[in-house]
C-alpha positions as a LaTeX table, in Angstrom:
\begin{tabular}{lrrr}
\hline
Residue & $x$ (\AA) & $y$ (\AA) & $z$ (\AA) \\
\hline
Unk1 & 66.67 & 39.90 & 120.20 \\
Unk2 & 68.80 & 37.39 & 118.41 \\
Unk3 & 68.50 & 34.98 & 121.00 \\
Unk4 & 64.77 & 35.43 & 120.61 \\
Unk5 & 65.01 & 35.09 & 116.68 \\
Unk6 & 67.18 & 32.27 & 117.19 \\
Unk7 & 64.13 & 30.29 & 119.27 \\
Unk8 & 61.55 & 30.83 & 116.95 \\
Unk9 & 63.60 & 30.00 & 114.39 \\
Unk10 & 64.30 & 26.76 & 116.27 \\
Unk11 & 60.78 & 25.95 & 116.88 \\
Unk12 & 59.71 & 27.09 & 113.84 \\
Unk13 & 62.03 & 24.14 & 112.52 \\
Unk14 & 61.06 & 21.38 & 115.17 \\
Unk15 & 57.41 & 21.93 & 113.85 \\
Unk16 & 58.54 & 21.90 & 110.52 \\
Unk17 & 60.17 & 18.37 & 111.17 \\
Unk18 & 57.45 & 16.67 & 113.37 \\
Unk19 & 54.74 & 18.15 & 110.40 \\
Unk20 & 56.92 & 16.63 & 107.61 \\
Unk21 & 57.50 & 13.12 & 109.84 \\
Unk22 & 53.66 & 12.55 & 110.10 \\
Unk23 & 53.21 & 13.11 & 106.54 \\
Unk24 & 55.83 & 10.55 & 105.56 \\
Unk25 & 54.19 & 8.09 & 107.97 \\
Unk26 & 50.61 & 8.65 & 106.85 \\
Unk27 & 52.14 & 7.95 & 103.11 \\
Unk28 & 53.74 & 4.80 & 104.04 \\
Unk29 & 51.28 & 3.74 & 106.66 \\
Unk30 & 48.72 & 0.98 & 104.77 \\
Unk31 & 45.20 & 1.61 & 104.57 \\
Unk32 & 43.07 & $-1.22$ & 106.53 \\
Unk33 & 41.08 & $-2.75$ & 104.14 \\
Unk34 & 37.37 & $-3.77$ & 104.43 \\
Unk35 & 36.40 & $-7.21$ & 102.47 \\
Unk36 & 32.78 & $-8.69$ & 101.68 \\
Unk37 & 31.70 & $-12.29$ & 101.82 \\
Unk38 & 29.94 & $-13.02$ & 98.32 \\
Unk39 & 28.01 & $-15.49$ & 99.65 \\
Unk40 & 25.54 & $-16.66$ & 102.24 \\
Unk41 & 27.46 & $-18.48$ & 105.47 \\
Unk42 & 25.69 & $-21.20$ & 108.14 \\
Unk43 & 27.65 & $-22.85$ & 110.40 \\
Unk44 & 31.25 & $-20.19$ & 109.48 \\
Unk45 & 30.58 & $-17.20$ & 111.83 \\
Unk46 & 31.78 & $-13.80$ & 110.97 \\
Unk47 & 33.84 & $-13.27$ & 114.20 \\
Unk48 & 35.99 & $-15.91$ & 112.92 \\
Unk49 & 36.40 & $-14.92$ & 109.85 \\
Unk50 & 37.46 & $-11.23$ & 111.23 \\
Unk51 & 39.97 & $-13.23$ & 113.29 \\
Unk52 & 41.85 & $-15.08$ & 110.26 \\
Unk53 & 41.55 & $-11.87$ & 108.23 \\
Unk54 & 42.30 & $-9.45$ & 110.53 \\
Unk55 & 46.37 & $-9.82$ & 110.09 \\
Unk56 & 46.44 & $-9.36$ & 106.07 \\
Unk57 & 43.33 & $-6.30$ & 106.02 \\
Unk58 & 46.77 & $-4.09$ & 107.29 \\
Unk59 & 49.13 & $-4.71$ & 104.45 \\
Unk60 & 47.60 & $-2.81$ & 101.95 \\
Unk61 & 45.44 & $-2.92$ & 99.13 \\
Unk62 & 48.23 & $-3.86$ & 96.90 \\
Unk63 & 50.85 & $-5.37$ & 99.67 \\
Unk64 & 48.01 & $-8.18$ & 100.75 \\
Unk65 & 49.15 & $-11.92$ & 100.25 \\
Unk66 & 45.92 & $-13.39$ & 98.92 \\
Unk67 & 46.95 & $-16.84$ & 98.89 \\
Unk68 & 48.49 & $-16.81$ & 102.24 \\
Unk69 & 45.16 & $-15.07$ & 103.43 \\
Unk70 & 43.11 & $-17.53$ & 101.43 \\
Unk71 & 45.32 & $-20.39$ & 103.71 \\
Unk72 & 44.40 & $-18.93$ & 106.58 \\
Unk73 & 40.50 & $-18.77$ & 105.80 \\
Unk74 & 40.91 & $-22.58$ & 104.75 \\
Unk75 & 42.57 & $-23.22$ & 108.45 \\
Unk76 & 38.59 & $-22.60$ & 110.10 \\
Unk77 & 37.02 & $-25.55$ & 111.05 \\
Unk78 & 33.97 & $-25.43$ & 108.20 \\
Unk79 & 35.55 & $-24.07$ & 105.69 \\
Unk80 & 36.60 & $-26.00$ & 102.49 \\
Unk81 & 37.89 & $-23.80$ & 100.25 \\
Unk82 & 38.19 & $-20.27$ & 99.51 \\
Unk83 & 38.40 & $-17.56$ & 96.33 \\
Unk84 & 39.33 & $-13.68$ & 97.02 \\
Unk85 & 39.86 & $-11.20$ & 94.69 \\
Unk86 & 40.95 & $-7.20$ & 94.96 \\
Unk87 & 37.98 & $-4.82$ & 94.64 \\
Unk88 & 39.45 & $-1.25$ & 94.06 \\
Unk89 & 40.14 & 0.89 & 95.97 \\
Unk90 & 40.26 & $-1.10$ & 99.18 \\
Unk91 & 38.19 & $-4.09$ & 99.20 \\
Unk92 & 38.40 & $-8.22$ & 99.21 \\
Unk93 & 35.89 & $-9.67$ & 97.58 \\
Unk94 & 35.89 & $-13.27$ & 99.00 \\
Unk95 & 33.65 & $-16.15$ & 98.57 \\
Unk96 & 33.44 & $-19.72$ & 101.09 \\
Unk97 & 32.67 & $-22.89$ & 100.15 \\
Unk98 & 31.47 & $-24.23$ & 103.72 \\
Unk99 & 31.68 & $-28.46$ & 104.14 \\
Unk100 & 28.99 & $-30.24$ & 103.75 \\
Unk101 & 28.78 & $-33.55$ & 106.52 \\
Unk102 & 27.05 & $-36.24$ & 105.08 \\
Unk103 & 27.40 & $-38.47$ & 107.88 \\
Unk104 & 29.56 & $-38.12$ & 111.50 \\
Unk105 & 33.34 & $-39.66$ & 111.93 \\
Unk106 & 34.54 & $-41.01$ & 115.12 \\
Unk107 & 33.63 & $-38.98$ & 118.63 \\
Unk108 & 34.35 & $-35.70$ & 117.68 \\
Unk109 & 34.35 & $-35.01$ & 113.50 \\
Unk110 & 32.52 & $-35.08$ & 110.67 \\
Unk111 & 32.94 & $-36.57$ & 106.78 \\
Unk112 & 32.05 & $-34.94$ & 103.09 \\
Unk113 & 31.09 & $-37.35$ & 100.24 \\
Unk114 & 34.31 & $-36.64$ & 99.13 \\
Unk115 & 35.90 & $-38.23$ & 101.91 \\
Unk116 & 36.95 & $-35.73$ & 103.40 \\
Unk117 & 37.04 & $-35.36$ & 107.34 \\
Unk118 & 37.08 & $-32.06$ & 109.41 \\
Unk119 & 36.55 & $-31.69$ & 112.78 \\
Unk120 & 34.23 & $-28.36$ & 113.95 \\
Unk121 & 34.04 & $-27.13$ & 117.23 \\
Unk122 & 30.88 & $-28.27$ & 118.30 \\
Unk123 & 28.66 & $-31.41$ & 116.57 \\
Unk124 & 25.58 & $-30.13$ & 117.71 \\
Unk125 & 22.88 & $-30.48$ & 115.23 \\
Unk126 & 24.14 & $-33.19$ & 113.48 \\
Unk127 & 23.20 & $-35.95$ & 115.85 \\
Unk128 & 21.09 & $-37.89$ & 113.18 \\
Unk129 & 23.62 & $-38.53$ & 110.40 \\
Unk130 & 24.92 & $-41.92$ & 111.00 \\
Unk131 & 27.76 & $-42.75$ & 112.52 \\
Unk132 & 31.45 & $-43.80$ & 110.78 \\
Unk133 & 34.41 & $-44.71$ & 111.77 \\
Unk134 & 37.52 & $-46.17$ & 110.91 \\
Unk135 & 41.10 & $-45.77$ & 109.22 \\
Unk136 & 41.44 & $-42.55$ & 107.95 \\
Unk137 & 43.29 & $-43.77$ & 105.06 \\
Unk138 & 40.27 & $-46.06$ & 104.50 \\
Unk139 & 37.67 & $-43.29$ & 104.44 \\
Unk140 & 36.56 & $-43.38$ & 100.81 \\
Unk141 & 35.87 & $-47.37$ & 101.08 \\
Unk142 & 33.90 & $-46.71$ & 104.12 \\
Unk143 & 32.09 & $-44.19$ & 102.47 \\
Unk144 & 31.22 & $-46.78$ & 99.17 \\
Unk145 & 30.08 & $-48.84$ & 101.64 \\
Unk146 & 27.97 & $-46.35$ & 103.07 \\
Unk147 & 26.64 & $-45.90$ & 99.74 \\
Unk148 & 25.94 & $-49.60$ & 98.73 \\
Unk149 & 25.07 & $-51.32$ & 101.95 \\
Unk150 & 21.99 & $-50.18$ & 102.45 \\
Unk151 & 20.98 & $-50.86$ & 99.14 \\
Unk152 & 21.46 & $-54.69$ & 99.87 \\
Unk153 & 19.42 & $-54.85$ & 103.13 \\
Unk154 & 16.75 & $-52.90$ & 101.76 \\
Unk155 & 14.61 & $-56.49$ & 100.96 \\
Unk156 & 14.70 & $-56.61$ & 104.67 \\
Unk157 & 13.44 & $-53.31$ & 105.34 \\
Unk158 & 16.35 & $-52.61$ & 107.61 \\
Unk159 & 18.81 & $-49.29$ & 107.65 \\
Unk160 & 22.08 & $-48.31$ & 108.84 \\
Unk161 & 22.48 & $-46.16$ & 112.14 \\
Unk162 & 26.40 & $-46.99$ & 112.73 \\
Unk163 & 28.89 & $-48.49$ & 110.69 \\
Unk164 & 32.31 & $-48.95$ & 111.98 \\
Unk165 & 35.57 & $-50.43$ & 110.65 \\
Unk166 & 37.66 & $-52.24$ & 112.84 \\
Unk167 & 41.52 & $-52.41$ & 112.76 \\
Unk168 & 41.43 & $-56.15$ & 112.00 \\
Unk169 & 39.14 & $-55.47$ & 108.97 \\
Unk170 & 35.63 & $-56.53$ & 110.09 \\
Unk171 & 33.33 & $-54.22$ & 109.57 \\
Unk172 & 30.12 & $-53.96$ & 112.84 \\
Unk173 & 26.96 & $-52.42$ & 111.72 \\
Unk174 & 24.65 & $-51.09$ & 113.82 \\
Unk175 & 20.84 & $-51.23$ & 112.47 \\
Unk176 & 17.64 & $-48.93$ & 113.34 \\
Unk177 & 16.07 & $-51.94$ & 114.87 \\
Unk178 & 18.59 & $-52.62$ & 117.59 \\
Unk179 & 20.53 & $-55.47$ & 115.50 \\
Unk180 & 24.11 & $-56.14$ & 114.57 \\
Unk181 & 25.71 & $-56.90$ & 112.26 \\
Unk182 & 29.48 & $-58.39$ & 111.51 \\
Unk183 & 31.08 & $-59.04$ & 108.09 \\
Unk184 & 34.81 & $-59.14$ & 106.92 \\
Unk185 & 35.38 & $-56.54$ & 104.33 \\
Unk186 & 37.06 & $-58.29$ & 101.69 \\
Unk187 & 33.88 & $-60.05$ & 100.52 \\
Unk188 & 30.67 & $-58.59$ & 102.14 \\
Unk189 & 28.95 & $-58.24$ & 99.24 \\
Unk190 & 28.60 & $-61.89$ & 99.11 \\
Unk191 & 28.13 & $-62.98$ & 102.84 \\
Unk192 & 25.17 & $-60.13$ & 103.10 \\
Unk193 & 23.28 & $-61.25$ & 99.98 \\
Unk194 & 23.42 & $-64.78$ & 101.36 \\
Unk195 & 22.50 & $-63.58$ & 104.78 \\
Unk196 & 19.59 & $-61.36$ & 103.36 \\
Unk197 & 18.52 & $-64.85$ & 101.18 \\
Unk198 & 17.73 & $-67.19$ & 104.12 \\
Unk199 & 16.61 & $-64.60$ & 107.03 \\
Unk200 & 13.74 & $-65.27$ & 106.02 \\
Unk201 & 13.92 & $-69.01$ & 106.29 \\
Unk202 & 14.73 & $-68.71$ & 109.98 \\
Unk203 & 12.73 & $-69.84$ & 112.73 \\
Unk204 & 10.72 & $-67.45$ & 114.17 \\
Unk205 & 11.93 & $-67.70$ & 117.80 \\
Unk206 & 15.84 & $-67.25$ & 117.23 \\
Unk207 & 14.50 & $-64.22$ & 115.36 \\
Unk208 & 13.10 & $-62.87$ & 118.28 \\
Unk209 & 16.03 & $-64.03$ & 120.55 \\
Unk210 & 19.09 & $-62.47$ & 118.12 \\
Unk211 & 20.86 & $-59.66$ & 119.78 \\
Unk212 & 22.77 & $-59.61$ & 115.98 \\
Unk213 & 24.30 & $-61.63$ & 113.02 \\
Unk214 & 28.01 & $-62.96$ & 112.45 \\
Unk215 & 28.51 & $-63.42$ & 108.57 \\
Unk216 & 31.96 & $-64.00$ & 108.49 \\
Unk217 & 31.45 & $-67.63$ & 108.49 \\
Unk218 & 32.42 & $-69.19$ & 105.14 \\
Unk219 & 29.44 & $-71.15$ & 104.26 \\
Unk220 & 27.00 & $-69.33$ & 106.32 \\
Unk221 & 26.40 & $-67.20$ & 109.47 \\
Unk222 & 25.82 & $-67.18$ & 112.94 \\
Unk223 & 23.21 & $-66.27$ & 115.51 \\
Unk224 & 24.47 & $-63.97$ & 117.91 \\
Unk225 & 21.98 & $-64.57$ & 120.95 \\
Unk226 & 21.83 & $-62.70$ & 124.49 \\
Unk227 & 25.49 & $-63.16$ & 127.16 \\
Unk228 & 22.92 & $-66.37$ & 128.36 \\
Unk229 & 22.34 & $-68.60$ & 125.19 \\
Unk230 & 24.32 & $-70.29$ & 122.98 \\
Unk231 & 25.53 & $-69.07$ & 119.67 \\
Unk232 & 23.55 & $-70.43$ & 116.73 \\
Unk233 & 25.04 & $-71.48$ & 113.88 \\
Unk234 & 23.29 & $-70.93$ & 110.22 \\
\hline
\end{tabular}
């Protein structure tokens, strides 16, 4: 009979132990937390949002490192920046601020009109902004030329399509009638106003002829004409 005491006594105890070792765990164990996005999202999808969140929605409601989290949010391709905030008992509240492209950069990105440039997974949908490219550290001149280009060939009813800076510092734009145009940077403002001045003085056959127009000429511009003319000189 004591033997028998003895065993329940014993299990009675292992019980005891195992009971007492869950409820320690369950009291240290964090509760996953559930978050809600404030704000509408369109080109962010949820799934990747649960896969940058899913590492901190573990550490607890008070154990969570919201600024680390809000890095990792910021790391996804569309999104600029990022506010959370604890909702008790166990809630994020966070809200995205998505970029917004105003035009496309190089093969595979995009660029904000703050000059910023991100590149997403997939450009699809965004084949009609026009085209940049150049030095990134040069990406807010491109952009002020973005903004005041157009503005100068507007007498000529002509727009951008493509406008690309090259690494010697001439800048090749591409127009929505098939023309091209090349002008140093340092002083394009100048060359194009003189260039938009006498196009119209031009005869009308090397207008039809011109493939595109070289302005980098000091006191004028030249004709660029098909691989089987000459170049004309303005």
């Amino acid at each position: 009979m004591f033997t028998k005491l003895s065993w329940l006594l014993g299990f009675a105890l292992a019980v005891s132990l195992i009971f007492y070792g869950y409820l320690q765990a369950k009291s240290t164990t964090p509760e996953v937390l559930s978050y809600s996005i404030e704000n509408p999202l369109q080109h962010v999808s949820l799934d990747e949002v649960d896969d940058a969140l899913y590492p901190f929605l573990v550490q607890g409601f008070w154990k969570v490192d919201l600024l680390r989290l809000q890095t990792a949010l910021e790391q996804v391709a569309w999104i600029h920046r990022v506010e959370v905030q604890r909702s008790w008992p166990s809630n994020l509240k966070i809200k995205i601020q998505e970029y917004q492209p105003i035009a496309r950069w190089g093969e595979s990105s995009l660029v904000t009109a703050d000059a910023v440039v991100f590149t997403p997974i997939d450009l699809a949908g965004f084949e009609q902004l026009i085209q940049l490219d150049g030095d990134l550290l040069q990406v807010e001149g491109i952009l002020q030329l973005l903004d005041q280009l157009p503005e100068q060939l507007e007498p000529l009813g002509w727009s951008l399509v493509d406008l690309r800076q090259h690494i010697d510092g001439v800048l090749s734009v591409e127009l929505d009638n098939g023309l091209v145009l090349r002008v140093d940077q340092a002083n394009w403002s100048t060359k194009v106003r003189r260039f938009v001045r006498a196009y119209p003085l031009l005869a009308e056959k090397l207008v039809e002829s011109a493939q595109g127009y070289d302005l980098r000429n000091t006191n004028g511009f030249a004709i660029i004409m098909p691989k089987n003319s000459d170049l004309v000189t303005n």
